[in-house]
C-alpha positions as CSV (number, residue, x, y, z in Angstrom):
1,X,13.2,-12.5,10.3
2,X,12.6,-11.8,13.9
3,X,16.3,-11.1,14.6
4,X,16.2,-8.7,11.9
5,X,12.9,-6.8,13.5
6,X,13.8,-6.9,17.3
7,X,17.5,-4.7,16.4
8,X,15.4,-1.6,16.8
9,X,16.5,1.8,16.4
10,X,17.1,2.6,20.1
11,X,18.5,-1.0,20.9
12,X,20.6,-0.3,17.8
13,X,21.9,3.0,19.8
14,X,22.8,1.3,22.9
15,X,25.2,-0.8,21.1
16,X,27.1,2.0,19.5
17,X,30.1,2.9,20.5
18,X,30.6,6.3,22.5
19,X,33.1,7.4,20.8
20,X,30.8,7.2,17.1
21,X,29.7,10.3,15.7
22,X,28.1,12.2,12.6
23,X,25.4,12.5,10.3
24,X,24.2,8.9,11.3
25,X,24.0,9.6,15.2
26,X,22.4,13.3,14.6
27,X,19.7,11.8,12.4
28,X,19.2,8.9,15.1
29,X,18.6,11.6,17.6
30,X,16.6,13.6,15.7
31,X,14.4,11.1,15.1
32,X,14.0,9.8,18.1
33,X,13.1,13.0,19.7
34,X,10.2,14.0,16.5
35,X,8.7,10.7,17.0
36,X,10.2,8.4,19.5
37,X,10.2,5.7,16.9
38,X,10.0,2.1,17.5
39,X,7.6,3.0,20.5
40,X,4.0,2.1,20.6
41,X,0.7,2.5,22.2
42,X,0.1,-0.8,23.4
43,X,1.6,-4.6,22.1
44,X,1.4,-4.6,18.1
45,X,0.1,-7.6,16.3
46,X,1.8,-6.7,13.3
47,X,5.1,-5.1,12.7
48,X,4.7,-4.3,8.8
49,X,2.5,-3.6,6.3
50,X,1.8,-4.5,2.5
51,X,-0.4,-2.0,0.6
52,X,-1.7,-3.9,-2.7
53,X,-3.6,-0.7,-4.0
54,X,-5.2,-1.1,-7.6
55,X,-6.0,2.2,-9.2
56,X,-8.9,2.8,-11.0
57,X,-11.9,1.8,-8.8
58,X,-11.9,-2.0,-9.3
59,X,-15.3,-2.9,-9.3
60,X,-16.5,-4.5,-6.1
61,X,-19.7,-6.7,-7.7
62,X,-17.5,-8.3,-10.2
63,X,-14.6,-9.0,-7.7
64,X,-15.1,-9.8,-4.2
65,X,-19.1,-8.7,-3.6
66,X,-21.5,-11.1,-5.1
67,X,-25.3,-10.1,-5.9
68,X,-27.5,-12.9,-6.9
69,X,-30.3,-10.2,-7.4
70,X,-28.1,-8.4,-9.9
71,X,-28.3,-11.6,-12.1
72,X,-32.0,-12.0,-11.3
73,X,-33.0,-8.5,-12.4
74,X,-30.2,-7.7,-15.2
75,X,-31.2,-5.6,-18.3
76,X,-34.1,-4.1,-16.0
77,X,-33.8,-0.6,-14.5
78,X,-32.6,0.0,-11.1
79,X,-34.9,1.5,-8.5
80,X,-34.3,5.2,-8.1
81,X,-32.1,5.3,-11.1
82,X,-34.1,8.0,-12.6
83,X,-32.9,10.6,-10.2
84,X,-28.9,9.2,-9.9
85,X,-26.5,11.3,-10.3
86,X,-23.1,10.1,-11.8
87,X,-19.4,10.9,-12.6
88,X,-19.9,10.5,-16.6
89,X,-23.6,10.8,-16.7
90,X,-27.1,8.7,-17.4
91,X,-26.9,5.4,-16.1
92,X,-28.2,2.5,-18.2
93,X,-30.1,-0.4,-16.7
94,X,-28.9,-2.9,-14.0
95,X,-25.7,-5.2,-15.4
96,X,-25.1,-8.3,-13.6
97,X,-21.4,-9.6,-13.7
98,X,-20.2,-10.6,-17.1
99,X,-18.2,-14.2,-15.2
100,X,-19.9,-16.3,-12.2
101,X,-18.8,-16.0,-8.7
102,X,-18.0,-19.7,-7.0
103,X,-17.7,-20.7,-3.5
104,X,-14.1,-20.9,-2.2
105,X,-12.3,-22.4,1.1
106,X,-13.9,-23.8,3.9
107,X,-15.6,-20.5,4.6
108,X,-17.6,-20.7,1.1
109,X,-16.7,-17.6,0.5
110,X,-18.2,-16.6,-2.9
111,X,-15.2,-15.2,-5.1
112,X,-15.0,-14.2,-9.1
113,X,-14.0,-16.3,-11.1
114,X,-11.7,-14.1,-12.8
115,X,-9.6,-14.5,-9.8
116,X,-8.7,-18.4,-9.2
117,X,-5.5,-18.0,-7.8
118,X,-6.8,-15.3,-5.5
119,X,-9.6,-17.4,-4.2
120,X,-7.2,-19.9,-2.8
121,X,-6.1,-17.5,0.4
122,X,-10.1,-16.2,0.6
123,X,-10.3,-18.3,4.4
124,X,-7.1,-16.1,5.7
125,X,-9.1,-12.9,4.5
126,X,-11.1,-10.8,5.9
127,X,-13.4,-8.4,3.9
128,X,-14.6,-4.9,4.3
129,X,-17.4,-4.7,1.7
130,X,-19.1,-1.9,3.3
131,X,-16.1,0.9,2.4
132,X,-17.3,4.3,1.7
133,X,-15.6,7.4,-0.1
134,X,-15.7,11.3,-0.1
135,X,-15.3,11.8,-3.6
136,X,-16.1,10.0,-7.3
137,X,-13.1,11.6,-9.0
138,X,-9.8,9.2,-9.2
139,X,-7.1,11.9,-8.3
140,X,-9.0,12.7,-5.0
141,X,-10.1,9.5,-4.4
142,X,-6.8,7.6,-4.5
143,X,-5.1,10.5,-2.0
144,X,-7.8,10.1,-0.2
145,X,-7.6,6.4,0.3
146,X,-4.0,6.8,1.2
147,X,-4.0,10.0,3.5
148,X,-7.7,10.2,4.8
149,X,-7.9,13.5,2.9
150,X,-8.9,14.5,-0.8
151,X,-6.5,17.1,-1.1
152,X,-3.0,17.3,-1.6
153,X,-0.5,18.3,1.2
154,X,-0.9,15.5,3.7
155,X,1.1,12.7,5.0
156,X,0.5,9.2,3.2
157,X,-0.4,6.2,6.0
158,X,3.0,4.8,5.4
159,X,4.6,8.2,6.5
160,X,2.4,8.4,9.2
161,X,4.1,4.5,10.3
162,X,7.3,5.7,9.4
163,X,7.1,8.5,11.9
164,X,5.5,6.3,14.5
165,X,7.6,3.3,14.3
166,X,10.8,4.2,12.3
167,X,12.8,1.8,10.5
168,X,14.0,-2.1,11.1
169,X,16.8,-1.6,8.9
170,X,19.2,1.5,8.8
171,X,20.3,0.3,5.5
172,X,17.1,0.1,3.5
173,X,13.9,2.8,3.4
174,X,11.4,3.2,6.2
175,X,8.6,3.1,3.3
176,X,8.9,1.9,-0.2
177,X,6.1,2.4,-3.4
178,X,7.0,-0.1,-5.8
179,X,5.5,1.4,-9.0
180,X,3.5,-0.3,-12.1
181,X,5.7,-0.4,-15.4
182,X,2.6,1.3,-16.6
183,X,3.5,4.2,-14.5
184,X,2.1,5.9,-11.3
185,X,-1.3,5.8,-10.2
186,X,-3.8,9.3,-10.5
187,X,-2.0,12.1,-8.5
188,X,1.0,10.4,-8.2
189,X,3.5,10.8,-5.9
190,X,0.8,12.5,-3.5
191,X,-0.3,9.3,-2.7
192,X,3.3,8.2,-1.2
193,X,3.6,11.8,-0.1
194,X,5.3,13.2,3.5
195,X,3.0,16.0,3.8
196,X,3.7,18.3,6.5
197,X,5.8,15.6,8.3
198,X,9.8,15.5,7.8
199,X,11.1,14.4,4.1
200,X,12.2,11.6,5.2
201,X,9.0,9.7,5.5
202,X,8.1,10.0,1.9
203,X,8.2,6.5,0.1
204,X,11.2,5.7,-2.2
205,X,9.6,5.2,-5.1
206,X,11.1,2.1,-7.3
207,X,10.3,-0.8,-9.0
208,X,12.0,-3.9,-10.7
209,X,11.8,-2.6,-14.1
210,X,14.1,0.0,-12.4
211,X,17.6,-1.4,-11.5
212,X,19.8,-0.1,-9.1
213,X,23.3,0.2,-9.8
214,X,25.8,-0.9,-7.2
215,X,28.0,2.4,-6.5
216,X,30.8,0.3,-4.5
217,X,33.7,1.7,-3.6
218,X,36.3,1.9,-7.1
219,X,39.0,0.0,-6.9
220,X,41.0,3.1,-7.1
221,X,40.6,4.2,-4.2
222,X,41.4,2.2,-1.0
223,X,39.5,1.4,2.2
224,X,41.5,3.7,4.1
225,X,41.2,6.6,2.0
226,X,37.3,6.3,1.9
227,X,36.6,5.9,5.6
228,X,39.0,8.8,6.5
229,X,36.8,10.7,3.7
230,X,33.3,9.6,5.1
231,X,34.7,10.5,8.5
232,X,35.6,13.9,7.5
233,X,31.9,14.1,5.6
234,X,30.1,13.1,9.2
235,X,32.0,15.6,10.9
236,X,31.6,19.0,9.0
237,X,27.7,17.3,8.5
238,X,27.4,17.3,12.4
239,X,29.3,20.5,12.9
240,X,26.5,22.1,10.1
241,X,23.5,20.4,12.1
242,X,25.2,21.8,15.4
243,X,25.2,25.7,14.2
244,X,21.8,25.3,13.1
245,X,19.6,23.7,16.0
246,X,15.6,23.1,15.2
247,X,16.2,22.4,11.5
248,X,14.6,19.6,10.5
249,X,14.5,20.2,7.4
250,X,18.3,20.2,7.4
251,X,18.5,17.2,9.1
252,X,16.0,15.0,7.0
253,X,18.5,16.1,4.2
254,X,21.2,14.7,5.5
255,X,19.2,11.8,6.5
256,X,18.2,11.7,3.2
257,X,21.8,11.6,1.6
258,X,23.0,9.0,3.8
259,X,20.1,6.7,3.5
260,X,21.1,7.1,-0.2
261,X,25.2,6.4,0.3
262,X,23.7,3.1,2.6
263,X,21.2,2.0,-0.2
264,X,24.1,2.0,-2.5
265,X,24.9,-1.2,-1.2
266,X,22.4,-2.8,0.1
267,X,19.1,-1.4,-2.1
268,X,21.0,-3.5,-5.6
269,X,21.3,-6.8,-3.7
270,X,17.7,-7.0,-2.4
271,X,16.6,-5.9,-5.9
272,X,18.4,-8.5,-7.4
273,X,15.9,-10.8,-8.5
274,X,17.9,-13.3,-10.2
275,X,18.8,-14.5,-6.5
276,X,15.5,-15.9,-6.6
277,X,15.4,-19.8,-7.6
278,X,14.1,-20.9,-10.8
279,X,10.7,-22.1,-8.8
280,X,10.2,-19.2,-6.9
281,X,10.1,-17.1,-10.3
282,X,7.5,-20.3,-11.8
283,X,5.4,-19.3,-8.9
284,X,4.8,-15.5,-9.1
285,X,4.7,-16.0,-12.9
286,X,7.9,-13.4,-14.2
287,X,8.9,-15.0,-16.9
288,X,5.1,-15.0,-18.4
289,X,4.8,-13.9,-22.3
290,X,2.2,-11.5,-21.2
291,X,4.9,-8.3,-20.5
292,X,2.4,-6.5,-18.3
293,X,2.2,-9.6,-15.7
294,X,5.5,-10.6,-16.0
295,X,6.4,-7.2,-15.0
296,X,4.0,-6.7,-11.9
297,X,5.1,-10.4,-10.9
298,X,8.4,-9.3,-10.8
299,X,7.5,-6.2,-8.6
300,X,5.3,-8.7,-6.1
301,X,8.7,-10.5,-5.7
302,X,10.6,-7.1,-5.2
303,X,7.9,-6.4,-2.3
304,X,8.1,-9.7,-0.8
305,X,12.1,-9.2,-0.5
306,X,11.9,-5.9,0.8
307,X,9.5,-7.5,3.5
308,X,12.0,-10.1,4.6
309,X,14.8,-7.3,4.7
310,X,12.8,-5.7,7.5
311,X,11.2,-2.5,5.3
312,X,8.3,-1.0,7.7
313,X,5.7,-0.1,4.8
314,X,5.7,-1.2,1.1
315,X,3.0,-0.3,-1.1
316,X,2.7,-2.5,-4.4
317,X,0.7,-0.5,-7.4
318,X,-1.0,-3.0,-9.7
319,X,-2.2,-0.6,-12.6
320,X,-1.6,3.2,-13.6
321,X,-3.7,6.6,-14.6
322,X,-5.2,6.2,-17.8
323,X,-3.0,6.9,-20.6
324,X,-4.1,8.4,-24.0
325,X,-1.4,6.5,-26.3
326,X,-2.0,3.3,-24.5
327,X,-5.7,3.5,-23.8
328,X,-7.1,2.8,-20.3
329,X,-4.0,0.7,-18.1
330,X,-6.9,0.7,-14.9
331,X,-9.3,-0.8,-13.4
332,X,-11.5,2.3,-14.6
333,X,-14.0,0.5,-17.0
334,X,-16.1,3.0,-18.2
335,X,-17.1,1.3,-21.7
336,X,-15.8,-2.3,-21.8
337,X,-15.8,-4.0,-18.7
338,X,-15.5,-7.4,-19.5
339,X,-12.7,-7.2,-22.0
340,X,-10.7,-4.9,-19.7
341,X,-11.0,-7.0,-16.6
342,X,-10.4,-10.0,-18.5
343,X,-6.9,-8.1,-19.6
344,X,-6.6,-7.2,-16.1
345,X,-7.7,-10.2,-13.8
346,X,-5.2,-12.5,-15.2
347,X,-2.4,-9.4,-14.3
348,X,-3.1,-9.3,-11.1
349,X,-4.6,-12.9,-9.9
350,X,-1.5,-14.7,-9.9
351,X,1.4,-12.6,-8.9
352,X,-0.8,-11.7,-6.2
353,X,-1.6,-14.6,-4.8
354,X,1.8,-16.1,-5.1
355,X,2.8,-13.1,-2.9
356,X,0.8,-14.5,-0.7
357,X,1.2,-17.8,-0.3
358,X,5.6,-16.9,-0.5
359,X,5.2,-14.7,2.2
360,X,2.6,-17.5,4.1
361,X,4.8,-20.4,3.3
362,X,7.5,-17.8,5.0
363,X,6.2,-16.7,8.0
364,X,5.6,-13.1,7.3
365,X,2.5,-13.3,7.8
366,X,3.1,-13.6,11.4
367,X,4.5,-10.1,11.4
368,X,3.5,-8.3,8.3
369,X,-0.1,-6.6,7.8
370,X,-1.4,-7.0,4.0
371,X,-4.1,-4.8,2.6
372,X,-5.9,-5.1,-0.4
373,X,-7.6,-1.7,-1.8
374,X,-9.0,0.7,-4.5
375,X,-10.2,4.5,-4.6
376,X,-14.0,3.6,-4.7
377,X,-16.3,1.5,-6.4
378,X,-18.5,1.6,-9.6
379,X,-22.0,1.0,-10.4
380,X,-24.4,-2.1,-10.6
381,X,-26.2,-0.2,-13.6
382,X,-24.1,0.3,-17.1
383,X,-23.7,3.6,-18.1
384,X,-25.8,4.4,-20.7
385,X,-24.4,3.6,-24.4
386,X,-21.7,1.2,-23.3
387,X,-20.9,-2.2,-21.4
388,X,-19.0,-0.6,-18.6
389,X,-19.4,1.1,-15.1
390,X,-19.4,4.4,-13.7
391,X,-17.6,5.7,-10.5
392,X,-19.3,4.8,-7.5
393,X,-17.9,6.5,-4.1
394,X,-20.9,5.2,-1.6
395,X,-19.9,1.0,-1.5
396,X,-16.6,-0.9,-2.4
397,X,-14.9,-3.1,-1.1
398,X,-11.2,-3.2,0.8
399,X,-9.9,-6.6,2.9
400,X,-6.9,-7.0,5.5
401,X,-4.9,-10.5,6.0
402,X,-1.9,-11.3,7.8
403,X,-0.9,-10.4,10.9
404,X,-3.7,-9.6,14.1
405,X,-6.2,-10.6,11.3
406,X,-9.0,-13.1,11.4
407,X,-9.6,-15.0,8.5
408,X,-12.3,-16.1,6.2
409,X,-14.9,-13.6,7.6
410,X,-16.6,-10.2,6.2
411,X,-18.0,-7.0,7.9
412,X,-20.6,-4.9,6.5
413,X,-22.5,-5.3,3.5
414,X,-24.0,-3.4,0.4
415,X,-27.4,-3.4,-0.6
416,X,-28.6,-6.1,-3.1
417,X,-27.6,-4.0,-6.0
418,X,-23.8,-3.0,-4.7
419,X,-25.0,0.2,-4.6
420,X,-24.5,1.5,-1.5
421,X,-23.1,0.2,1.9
422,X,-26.3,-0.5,4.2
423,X,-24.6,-2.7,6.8
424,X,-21.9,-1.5,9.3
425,X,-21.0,1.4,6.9
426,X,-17.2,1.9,7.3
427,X,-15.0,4.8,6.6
428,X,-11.2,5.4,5.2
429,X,-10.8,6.2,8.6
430,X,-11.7,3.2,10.2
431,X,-9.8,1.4,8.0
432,X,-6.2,3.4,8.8
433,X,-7.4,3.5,12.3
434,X,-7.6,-0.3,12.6
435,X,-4.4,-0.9,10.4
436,X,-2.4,1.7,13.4
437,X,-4.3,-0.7,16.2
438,X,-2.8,-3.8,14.5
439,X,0.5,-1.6,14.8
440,X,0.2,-1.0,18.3
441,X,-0.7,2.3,17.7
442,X,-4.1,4.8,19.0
443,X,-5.4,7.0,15.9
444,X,-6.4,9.2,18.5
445,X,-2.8,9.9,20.0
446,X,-0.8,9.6,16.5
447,X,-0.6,13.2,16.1
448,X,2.0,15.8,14.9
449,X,1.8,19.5,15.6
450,X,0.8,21.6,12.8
451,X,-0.4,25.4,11.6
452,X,-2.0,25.5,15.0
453,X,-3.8,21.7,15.1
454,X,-2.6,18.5,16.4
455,X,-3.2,16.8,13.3
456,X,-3.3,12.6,12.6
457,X,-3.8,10.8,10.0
458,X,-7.3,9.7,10.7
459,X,-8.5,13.7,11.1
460,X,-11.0,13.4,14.1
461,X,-13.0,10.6,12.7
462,X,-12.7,6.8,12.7
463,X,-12.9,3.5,14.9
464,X,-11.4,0.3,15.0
465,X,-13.1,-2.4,13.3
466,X,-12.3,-4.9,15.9
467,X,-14.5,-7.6,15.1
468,X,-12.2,-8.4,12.2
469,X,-9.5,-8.8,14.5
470,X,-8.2,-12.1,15.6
């Protein structure tokens, strides 16, 4: 694993030959020069991240945020309730959590339990519980989580990395989204979106449902003949590039083609999950008869391989945007709660936390950031008619393990209900500021140049929530 991380982009370059040339040597330069990849701020405690992001506002007080004092005044009405103001309207009276919360790890940490499996890795976690949003609506929110902005337009955290740091493997994608088989999450590709930064820093969007075929070279034609062609390619490429200096839109074309051409080969063998031992496939749970969590298993096994192949930022989607045929495929329980998260929890809980413990039992952990989150939160009260939760943007709850993380500790908190963050109230941006610290990387100085603004990722707020960090 570390061999495969330290061959970075401009160590890669002082091994090349003088005499190489082409598209691959233009689109290292170029990139080198937009972003000085590879480079950071000061020593990084982490080299990579994992995104688990679970569309649909996963509700923080039946998860990870436990209120005695919702169970102690259920069914009664919730102070000030008379003059909140919801996404779907009236709220009902406070609803305490349909399951029990237990103590878990040596930390006591008090977890669902819907979420066994999860509960296990709860003392190599840390917690956010005092998250905050600018918006109730899903689209926005889930943009927002992943850009720092509610609108469409800008660059996703994983392009901002992918500009900063580049890529540990010329063969594979900078930044992967590894997509539900339910489909993609509200706003969809927005959320993986490059923005105003070069194309080339937009997720590949895949997932294991999704084969890719192997384009090797046919047998028809010999080696020979193909490198003489690909040399021919790279030179009228360069020759192109050359008459047209300062496009880089041009360039993260090419870039993009040959990324493609080099995924042809390598992208099918890392996605090639009958590689994978017959107890490595017990342990994420791919072969379960529920289809839903066989499927995400399977795509929690894709992320952990693109992790050990060196890939720089890989968001993993558990759930999609509702759908009408289907019915709801989220976390967004509006009506039922408990039936959906009991369709849900058992989804999720143990694909999950066998990515975890693979990846622990691996060493990636050493050198790969994991981050848990969701768009916002929902309400401690029902909404009025039903069993389920409205949107709630002012508490949720987000938590970081993994590399430069301390475990088995939690910052902020929410008020006795869950609903609203009272303690150590944290933003989006503090969050993306303190995963680019665990990079190695200043939110303040991450900028690129644009319609007349030095723009970053974390706009001009944020702070590093450094008493999380180990």
């Amino acid at each position: 694993m570390n061999s495969t991380l330290d061959l970075t982009r401009r160590h890669f370059l002082g091994q090349m030959t003088t005499g190489l040339t082409g598209v691959a040597l233009s689109r290292l330069f170029t990139n080198e020069l937009l972003a000085a990849p590879g480079k950071t701020h000061f020593a990084p405690k982490a080299k990579q991240v994992l995104q688990i992001f679970c569309p649909g506002a996963a509700s923080h007080m039946d998860l990870w945020d436990h209120k005695p004092m919702l169970e102690k005044f259920h069914g009664t009405p919730m102070p000030g309730a008379d003059v909140e103001v919801t996404f779907q309207g009236k709220n009902g009276n406070l609803m305490k959590s349909p399951w029990p919360f237990a103590p878990a790890g040596e930390s006591g940490k008090m977890i669902s339990t819907m979420l066994p499996h999860m509960a296990k890795h709860v003392d190599d976690m840390a917690f956010i519980h005092s998250m905050t949003s600018r918006t109730n609506t899903h689209g926005p929110g889930c943009i927002y989580m992943n850009s720092c902005f509610t609108r469409e337009g800008f660059p996703s955290a994983g392009s901002w990395v992918s500009y900063a740091l580049g890529s540990t493997n010329e063969n594979l994608p900078t930044y992967v989204a590894i997509q539900d088989v339910r489909g993609e999450p509200p706003n969809g590709k927005a959320n993986w979106g490059n923005g105003f930064l070069s194309a080339q820093h937009q997720a590949v969007s895949m997932a294991a449902q999704q084969p890719l075929r192997n384009l090797a070279r046919p047998a028809s034609i010999g080696a020979d003949d193909e490198k003489a062609t690909r040399d021919f390619l790279q030179f009228i490429n360069a020759e192109h590039a050359a008459a047209h200096p300062g496009n880089d839109e041009l360039r993260a074309r090419m870039a993009a083609y040959e990324l493609a051409a080099k995924m042809q080969l390598t992208a099918p063998e890392v996605s090639d999950l009958a590689a994978e031992p017959q107890h490595v496939h017990d342990l994420y749970g791919t072969g379960d008869s529920n289809k839903l969590k066989a499927a995400y298993a399977k795509n929690c096994l894709l992320a952990r391989r693109f992790l050990e192949q060196g890939v720089r930022y890989v968001s993993l989607y558990c759930a999609s945007r509702a759908s009408a045929v289907d019915g709801l495929l989220n976390w967004d329980a509006h009506k039922t709660l408990k039936a959906d998260y009991e369709r849900h929890c058992p989804i999720f809980d143990q694909p999950t936390a066998a990515l975890l413990t693979d990846m622990k039992q691996r060493g990636l952990l050493d050198d790969v950031l994991v981050v848990w989150c969701t768009e916002f939160g929902r309400m401690p009260t029902h909404q009025e008619g039903t069993s389920g939760r409205d949107h709630n943007p002012d508490a949720f709850t987000t938590w970081m393990m993994g590399a430069g993380v301390k475990g088995g500790v939690s910052y902020g908190a929410t008020d006795d209900f869950g609903r609203r963050s009272v303690v150590d109230v944290a933003t989006v941006y503090d969050f993306y500021a303190t995963v680019l610290h665990l990079l190695g990387l200043d939110h303040e100085k991450l900028t690129y140049y644009h319609n007349g603004a030095q723009r970053r990722l974390t706009d001009v707020h944020g702070h590093v929530l450094k008493s999380i960090l180990a």
